[in-house]
N, C-alpha and C positions, 0 to 999 in steps of 0.2 A: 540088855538095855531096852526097855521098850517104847514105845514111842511118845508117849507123854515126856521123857527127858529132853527131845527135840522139839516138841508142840507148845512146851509149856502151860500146858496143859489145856489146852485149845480143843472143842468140839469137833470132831470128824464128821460126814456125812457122804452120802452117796451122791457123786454128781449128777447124777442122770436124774434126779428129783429137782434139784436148782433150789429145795426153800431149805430152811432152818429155822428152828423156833424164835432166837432171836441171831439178826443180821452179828458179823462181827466188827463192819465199818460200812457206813454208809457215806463215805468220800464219794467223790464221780471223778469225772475226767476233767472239773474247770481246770485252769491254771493253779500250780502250785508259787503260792505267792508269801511263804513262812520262811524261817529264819535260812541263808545260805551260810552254816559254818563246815565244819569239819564232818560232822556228822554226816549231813547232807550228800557232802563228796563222797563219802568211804559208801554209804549205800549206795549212791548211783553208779559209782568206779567199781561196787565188787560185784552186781548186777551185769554189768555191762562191757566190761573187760575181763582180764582173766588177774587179777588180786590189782594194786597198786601199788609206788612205792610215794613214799613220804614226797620227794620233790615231784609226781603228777599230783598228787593230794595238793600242796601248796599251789602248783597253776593251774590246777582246777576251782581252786577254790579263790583266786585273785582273781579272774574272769565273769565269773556268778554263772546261774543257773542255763541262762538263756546260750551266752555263750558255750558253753561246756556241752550242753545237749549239740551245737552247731559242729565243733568240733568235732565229736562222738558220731554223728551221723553224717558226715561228709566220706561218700565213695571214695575208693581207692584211686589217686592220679593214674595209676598204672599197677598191673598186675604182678606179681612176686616171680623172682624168677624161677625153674621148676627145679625139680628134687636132683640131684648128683649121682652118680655112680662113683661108690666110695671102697666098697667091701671087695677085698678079694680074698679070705683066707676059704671059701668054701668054693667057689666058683670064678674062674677069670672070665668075665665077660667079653667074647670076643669082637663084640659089635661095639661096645662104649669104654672108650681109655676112662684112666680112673679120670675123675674130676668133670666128666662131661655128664652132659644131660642124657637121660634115655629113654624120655616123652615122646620119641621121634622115633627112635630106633625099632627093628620087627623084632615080633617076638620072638621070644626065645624058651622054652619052658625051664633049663634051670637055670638060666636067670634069675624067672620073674620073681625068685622068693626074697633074692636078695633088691631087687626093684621095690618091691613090694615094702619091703623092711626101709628101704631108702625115702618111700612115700611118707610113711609115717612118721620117720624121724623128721623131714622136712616139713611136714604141715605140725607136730610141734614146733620145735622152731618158729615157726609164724606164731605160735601163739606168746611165745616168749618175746617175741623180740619187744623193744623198749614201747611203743608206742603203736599199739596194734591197733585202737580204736575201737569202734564195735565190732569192723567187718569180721573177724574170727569167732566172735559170738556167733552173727548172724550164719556162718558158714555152717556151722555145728549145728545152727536150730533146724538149718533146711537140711542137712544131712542127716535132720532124726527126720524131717518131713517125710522128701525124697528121697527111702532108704534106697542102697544098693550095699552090699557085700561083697567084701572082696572074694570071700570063699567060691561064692557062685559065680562071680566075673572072672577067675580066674587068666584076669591078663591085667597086670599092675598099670598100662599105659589106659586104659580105659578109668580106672577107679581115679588115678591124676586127671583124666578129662573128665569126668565127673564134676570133681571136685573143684576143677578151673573154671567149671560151669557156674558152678553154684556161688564160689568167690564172684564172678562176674556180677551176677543179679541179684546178689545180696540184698543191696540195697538200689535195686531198681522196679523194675515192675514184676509182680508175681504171675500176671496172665503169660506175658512175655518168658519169664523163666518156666512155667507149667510147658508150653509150647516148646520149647528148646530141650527140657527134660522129656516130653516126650518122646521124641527122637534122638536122644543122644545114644550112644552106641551102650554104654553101658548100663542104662538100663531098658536096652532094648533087650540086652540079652541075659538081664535080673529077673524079667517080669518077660519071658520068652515074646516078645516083641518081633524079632526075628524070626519069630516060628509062625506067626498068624498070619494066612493066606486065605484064597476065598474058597478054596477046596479044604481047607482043615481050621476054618478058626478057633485062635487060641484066646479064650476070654482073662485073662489073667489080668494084665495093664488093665483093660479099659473095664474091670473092677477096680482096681485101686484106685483109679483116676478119680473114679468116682466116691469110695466108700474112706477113704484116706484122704488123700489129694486135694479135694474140692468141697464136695457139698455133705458128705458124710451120713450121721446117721440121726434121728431126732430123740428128744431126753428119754424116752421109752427103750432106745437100742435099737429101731427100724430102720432099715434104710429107706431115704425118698425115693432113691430109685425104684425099678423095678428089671425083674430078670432079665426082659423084654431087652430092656434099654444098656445094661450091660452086653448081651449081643449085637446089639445093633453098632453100642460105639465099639468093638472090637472087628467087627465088618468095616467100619467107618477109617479103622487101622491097621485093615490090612494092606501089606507090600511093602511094608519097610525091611531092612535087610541090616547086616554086618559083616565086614571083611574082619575078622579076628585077627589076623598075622597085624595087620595095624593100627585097628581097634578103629577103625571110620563104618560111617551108617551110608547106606544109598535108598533108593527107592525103585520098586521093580515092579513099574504096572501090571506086569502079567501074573504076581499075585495078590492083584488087587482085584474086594468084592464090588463092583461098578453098578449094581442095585441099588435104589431108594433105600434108606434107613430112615423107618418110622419110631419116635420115640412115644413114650407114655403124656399123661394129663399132666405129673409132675413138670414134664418141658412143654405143655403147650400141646401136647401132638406136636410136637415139630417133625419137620421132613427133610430130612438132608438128601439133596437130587446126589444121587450117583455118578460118578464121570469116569472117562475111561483115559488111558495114556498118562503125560507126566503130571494130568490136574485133578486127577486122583489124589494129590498131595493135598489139594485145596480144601478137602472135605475133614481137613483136622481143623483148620481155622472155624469152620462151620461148627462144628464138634464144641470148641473151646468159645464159641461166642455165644451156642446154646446154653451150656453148662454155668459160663461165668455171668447168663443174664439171671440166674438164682441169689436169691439174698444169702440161702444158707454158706456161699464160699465166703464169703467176709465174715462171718458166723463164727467159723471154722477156723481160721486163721486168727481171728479177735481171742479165740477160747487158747488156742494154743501159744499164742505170744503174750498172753496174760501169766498163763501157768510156767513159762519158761523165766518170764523175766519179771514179775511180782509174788504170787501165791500160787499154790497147788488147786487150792477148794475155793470153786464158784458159787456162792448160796444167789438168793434168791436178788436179796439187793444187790448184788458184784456185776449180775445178771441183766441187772434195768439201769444202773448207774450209771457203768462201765463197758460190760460187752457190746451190748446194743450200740450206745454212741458211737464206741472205738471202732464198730464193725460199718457204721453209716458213714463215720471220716474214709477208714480204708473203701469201702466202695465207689462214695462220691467224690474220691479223688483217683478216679480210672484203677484201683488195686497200684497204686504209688507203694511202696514199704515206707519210707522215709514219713509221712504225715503224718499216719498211725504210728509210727513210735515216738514222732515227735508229741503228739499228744498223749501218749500212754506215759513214758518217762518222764514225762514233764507235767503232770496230774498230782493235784491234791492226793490221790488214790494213791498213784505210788510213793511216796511220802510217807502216808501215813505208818505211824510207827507202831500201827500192828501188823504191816507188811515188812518191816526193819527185822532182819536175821530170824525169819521166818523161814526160810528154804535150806534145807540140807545141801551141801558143795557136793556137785557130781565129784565122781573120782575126776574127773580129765580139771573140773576148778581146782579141787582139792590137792592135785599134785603141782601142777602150772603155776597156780596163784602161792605156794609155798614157795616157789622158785624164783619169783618176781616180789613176794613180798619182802624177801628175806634176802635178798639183793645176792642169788647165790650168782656166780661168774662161769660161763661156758665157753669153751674155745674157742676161737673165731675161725674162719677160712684157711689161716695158714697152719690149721691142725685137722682139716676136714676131716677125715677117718673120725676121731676122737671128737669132734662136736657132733657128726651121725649118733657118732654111738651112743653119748651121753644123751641127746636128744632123746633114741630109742630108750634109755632107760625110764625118763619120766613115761615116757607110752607105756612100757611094761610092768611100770608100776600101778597106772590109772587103769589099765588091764587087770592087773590082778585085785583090785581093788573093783569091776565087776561094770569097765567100761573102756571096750577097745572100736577107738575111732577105727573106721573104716569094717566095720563087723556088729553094727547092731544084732541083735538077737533075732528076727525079723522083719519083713514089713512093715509093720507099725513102731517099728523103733525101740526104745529101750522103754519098759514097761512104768518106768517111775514117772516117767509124763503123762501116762492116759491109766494106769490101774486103780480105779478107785475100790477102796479111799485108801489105800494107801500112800499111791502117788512115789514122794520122794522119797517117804520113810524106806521104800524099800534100797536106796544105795546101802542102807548100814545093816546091816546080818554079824554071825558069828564068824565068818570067814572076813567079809571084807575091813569091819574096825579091824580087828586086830593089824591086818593087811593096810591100811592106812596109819595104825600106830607107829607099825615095825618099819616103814615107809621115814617117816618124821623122826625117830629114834634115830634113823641108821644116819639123817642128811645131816642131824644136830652134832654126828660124831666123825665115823670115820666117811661117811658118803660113799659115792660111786666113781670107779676110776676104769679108765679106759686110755693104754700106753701110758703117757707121762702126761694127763690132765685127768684132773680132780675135781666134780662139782659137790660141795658140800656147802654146808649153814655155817659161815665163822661167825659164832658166837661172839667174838672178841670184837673183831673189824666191826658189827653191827652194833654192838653195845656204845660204842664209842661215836654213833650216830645220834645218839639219843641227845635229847638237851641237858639232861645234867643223869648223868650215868653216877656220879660221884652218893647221891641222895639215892638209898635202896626205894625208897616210898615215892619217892619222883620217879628213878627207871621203872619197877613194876607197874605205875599208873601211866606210864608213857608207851611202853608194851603192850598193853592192855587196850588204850585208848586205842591203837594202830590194829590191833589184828581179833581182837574181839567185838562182836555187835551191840554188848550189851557193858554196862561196869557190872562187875561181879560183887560179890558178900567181901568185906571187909576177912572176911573168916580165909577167903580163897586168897587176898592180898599178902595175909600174912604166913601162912602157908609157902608160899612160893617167897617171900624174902627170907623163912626158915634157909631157903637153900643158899641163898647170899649170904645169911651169917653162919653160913656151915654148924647152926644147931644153937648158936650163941644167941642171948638177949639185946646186946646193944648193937644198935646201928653200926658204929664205928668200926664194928668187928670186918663186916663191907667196904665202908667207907676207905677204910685204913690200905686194904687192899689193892682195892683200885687205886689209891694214890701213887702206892707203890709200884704198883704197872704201870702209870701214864710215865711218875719220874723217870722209868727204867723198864722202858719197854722190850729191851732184848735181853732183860735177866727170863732166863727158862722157867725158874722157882715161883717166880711173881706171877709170868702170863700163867703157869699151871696152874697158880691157887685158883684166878677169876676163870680163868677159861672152865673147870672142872667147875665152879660151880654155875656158873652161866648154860654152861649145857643141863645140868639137873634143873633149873629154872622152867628154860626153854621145853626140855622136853616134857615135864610136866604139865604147862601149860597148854601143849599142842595137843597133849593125850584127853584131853579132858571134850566135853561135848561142846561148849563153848564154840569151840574151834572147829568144829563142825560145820557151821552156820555161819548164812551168808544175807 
């Protein structure tokens, strides 16, 4: 499949150039002030959450725009509670009864694997649950930010602190959250943080900080820095520490470098005085007010919240319209998150409808938003074992589909954000459609079971959601309208009601069917005719690229 069937046949270009011969939309960021119907919801809900089900579609869409963005970006009252210890057939954990928390607990090394496995299934879950808002977006886009891996942390109670981090300041201040990622334990010891002292500094962090993190690289691929200034702000970060048995950071003057750190003309010549004892610490706020007094970090974060939650390709005008402004709101609102997205989501630009199912569904949308759109049902607490598990199943499916939360590939995060030009085209290869097919085939039929709970797609229960399921031409355009971005060719309509009239020409042939299911719904013979073709509908439709796009 090559990438014109997802671009639509849309112009590629190398981002690091910013022009194009001709723009593809010249929207800006005024207020988006055009029609609020259904439409409007389903882009900004599949953007911004992880899929929709029809009744948040209805109260998002009784509210209007204004409200709905208000919603969407209001913090969490309070923090989720953490992951469980669930599993026992490969390890009893001797430190945590089943069903307790073991965020607290020391480590354990064969534990952790099954910790580890407990983290996962619980941060989906969060993304599942009914009304998640944007925060589990935002948590995921700074977890491609601020990578860390679980491979290298090798302690599951850190990757959960981490992660508790990033939940926290989602939607708060980024200076604030760069500051607190700096020293957090796990990626103190991602980006050997822990190891840089003033007799062996370790320059690792206080590159990234800089060539990722903040101020990055300019459209040539240069960085503003310079070498200089990367050792200096790793001097400026020496003496931080970690106690691994329980994953806490401290700070240890006595490998701290207490020399001047002179930076480049890029900062001014700035001069960070050296200090000795515990205000040694201090010299990281110095660090981060240096750094954040640069235009490029709002730059940088305007280009990357553009590409996560509108388009991949920045041309020339997306550049002067859009980045620029979006990046002068987020600055001269002290680095707020919440301004900037309130204006970016809430933009003629995003709207317009050559940014509408423009983007390919990550694996982690493309399994999660299947399982919320499709109203599938998962255990609740009094099956805990079996909602872990099932939970882990959507992860090791958006895994093998070529995206495992907590394991970017990298540093720089999963490659379809920043490789140009590819971009997003690369989720879809020979390995992972098929792997997304066989993913949607299996939930349309017999699904995933774990003990005596089952999460699967019933065809049946969802059909009978629709407004008039009875009219094959009314359910497929009602199907259609809900889980597709665009309408399709009447050619593809009738197609997919071939599978309703099991091969027949009249409607009726449908029609007649379903009757006979609603009168008498626990005859076997009746739910088997509609269920068996219902799933040939379904899955067909899900197989197609369509459904790809978000």
């Amino acid at each position: 499949m090559n990438r014109r069937d997802f671009l639509s046949g849309r112009p590629q270009t190398d981002e690091t150039t910013l022009v194009e011969p001709l723009a593809r939309t010249q929207t800006g960021l005024a207020p988006y002030s055009g029609a609020w119907s259904l439409s409007e919801v389903k882009h900004l809900l599949r953007r911004t959450r992880f899929g929709a089900t029809k009744a948040e579609c209805d109260h998002y869409l009784s509210i209007g725009l204004s409200g709905a963005l208000n919603e969407l970006l209001t913090p969490l009252a309070t923090q989720p509670s953490p992951p469980l210890y669930t599993a026992t057939a490969v390890y009893n954990d001797p430190n945590v009864p089943f069903g307790q928390t073991w965020v607290n607990a020391a480590y354990d090394a064969l534990a952790n694997g099954q910790r580890l496995r407990s983290f996962r299934s619980w941060w989906i879950g969060l993304m599942l649950q009914p009304d998640p808002g944007i925060t589990e977006r935002m948590v995921l886009f700074w977890h491609n930010h601020f990578v860390t891996e679980a491979a290298t942390l090798g302690n599951a109670v850190m990757g959960y602190q981490n992660n508790a981090l990033l939940r926290l300041h989602a939607l708060g201040n980024f200076k604030t959250m760069t500051r607190a990622v700096t020293i957090d334990p796990g990626m103190l010891r991602y980006l050997n943080g822990y190891l840089n002292t003033a007799s062996a500094p370790d320059e690792n962090y206080g590159r990234e900080l800089q060539e990722l993190f903040t101020v990055g690289k300019d459209a040539t691929g240069q960085p503003y820095y310079t070498e200089d200034d990367v050792k200096n702000a790793a001097k400026v970060l020496t003496g931080y520490r970690i106690t691994f048995s329980n994953g806490t950071a401290y700070f240890d003057p006595n490998r701290h470098d207490t020399s001047d750190k002179v930076f480049s003309a890029y900062y001014g010549n700035a001069v960070i005085a050296g200090r000795s004892g515990t205000a040694g610490q201090d010299e990281l706020d110095d660090l981060l007010d240096m750094i954040f007094s640069r235009q490029e970090v709002a730059l940088l974060i305007a280009r990357k919240l553009y590409r996560y939650f509108v388009y991949y390709e920045i041309d020339a005008a997306t550049e002067t319209d859009v980045i620029q402004p979006l990046a002068d709101i987020f600055r001269n609102n002290n680095y707020e998150i919440i301004p900037a997205l309130q204006a970016l989501l809430g933009s003629e630009h995003f709207f317009d409808v050559a940014n509408r199912g423009a983007l390919i569904k990550t694996p982690i949308d493309f399994a999660v938003s299947h399982a919320r759109d499709f109203a599938v049902t998962f255990p609740d607490a009094s099956a805990l074992e079996d909602q872990y598990a099932l939970w882990y199943r959507i992860f090791s499916q958006a895994s093998a589909m070529g995206q495992s939360i907590g394991d970017p590939p990298d540093v720089a995060g999963w490659p379809a954000y920043y490789s140009a030009p590819a971009y997003h085209e690369l989720w879809i290869n020979a390995t992972t459609l098929p792997a997304r097919n066989a993913f949607t085939d299996r939930m349309v039929s017999t699904g995933y079971t774990s003990g005596s709970s089952n999460i699967s797609f019933d065809v049946v229960a969802y059909t009978e959601t629709l407004a008039d399921a009875t009219d094959p031409n009314l359910l497929i355009q009602e199907v259609l309208d809900r889980h597709y971005c665009f309408d399709p060719s009447q050619t593809l309509k009738d197609y997919l009601k071939s599978f309703l009239l099991s091969g027949q020409a009249q409607d009726h042939y449908w029609t007649d069917a379903w009757d006979d299911y609603l009168a008498d719904p626990t005859n076997t013979m009746y739910y088997g005719i509609v269920e068996s073709r219902l799933q040939g509908m379904y899955q067909y439709l899900m197989n197609l690229a369509e459904y790809q796009l978000s």
